[in-house]
N, C-alpha and C positions, 0 to 999 in steps of 0.2 A: 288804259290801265297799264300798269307797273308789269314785267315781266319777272318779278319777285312774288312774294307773300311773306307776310312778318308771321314767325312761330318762337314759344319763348323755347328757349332751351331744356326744360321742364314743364312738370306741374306745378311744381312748388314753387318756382321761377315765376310761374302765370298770375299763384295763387299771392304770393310776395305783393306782384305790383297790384295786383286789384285793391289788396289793401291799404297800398301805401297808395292810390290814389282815389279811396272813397272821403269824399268828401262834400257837403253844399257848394263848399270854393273852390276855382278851378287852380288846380294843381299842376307845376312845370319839371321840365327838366329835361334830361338826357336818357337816351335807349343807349345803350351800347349794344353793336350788332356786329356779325359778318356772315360769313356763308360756311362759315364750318359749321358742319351737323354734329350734334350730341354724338357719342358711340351707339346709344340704343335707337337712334334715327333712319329709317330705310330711305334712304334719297330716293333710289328707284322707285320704291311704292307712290312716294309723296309727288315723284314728276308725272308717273302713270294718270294717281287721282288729280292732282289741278292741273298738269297742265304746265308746270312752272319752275322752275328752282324756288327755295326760302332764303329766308333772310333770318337768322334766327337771333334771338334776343338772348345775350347772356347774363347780362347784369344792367341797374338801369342807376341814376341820380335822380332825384328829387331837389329842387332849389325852392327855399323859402317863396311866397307870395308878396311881394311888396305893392300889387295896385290898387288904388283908392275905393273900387270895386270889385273885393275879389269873387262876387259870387258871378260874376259877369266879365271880368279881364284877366288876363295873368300877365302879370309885370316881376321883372328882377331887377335887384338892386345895380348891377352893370353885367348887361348882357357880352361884353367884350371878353371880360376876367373871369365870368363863368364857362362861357363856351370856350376858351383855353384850358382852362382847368378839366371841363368835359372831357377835349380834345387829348390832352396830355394823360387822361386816367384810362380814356378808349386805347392810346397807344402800347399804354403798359401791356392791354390786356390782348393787345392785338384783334382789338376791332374799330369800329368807326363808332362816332358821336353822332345821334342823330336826336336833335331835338324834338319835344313833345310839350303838347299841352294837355287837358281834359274840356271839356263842356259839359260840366252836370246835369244839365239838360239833355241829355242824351245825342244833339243834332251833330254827327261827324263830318257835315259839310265844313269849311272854312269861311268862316265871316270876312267881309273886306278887308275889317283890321289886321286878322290874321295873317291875309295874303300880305297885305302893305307892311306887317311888322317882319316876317320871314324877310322878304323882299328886299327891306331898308338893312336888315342886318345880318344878310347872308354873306354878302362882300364878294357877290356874283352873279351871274346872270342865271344862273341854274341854279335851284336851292331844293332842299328835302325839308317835310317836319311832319309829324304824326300827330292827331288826334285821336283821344282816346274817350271812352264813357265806362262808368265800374257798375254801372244798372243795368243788363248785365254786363262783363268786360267785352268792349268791344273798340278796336282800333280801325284806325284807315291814316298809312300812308300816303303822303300827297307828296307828288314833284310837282314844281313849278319852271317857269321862266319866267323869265323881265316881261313876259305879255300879259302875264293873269290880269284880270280885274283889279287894282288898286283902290283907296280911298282917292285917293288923285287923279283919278279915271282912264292908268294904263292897263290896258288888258294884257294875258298870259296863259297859255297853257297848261291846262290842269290833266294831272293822271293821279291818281289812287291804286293802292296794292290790296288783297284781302288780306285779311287776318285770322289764321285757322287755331282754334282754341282745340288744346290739348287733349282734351272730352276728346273732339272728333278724333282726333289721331289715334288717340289708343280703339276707338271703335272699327278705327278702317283696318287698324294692323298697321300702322304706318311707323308704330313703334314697337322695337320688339322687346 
């Protein structure tokens, strides 16, 4: 497991992307993240209860669907010129791009493709990407390396981060 956990920066923030990623097709794009907490965010409560630093979600992009099956792939028009763009909009804001998908079907595991498609187009041997589901919202960060399982049959190391929805937080006090 991840030594992080993804938290959106709000509620409204939470409630934003649930929306924009309900849908039968699975839907892509970019999290923009870093590790600065909100002002209203108790870091110490939040490391007492999990355990962990966050990783928290300030803002996110959405990228059109262009694969032939989107209720089952998610494909962009040039995954090169988007993730620059990502990159370049994450900088403005002074966080990182981390890419995401959805699985309508609710499974947060990553299918081979997934692993093989991060893989092919991370431009490294270590890559991040997030799976999401909006029934109800729930994510899982995945790091990877060059061993995961492939459709080409090279395996890689999988770790996953939790994803603590804002409900909880304001229940624990973790916001004040």
């Amino acid at each position: 497991m991840y030594a992080l956990s993804l938290v959106f920066e709000s509620a409204s923030r939470e409630n934003h992307f649930r929306h924009a990623i309900m849908s039968e097709d699975e839907v892509g794009g970019w999290l923009l993240c870093n590790g600065k907490p909100p002002p209203r965010f108790n870091s110490r409560a939040y490391r007492r209860l999990a355990g962990q630093s966050a990783w928290f979600v300030h803002s996110f992009i959405i990228v059109p669907n262009h694969a032939k099956e989107p209720k089952t792939s998610w494909s962009i028009w040039d995954w090169t010129e988007a993730q620059a763009l990502a990159v370049e909009t994450a900088k403005a804001q002074d966080c990182q791009a981390l890419p995401f998908h959805t699985h309508p079907n609710g499974i947060l595991e990553p299918s081979m493709n997934d692993i093989a498609f991060y893989a092919r187009n991370s431009g490294g041997v270590f890559y991040e990407f997030v799976i999401a589901s909006s029934h109800p919202l729930r994510l899982a960060a995945w790091s990877a390396n060059s061993r995961a399982t492939c459709a080409n049959g090279k395996t890689a190391d999988l770790a996953w981060a939790n994803f603590v929805p804002w409900r909880r937080l304001v229940l624990r006090g973790i916001v004040k």
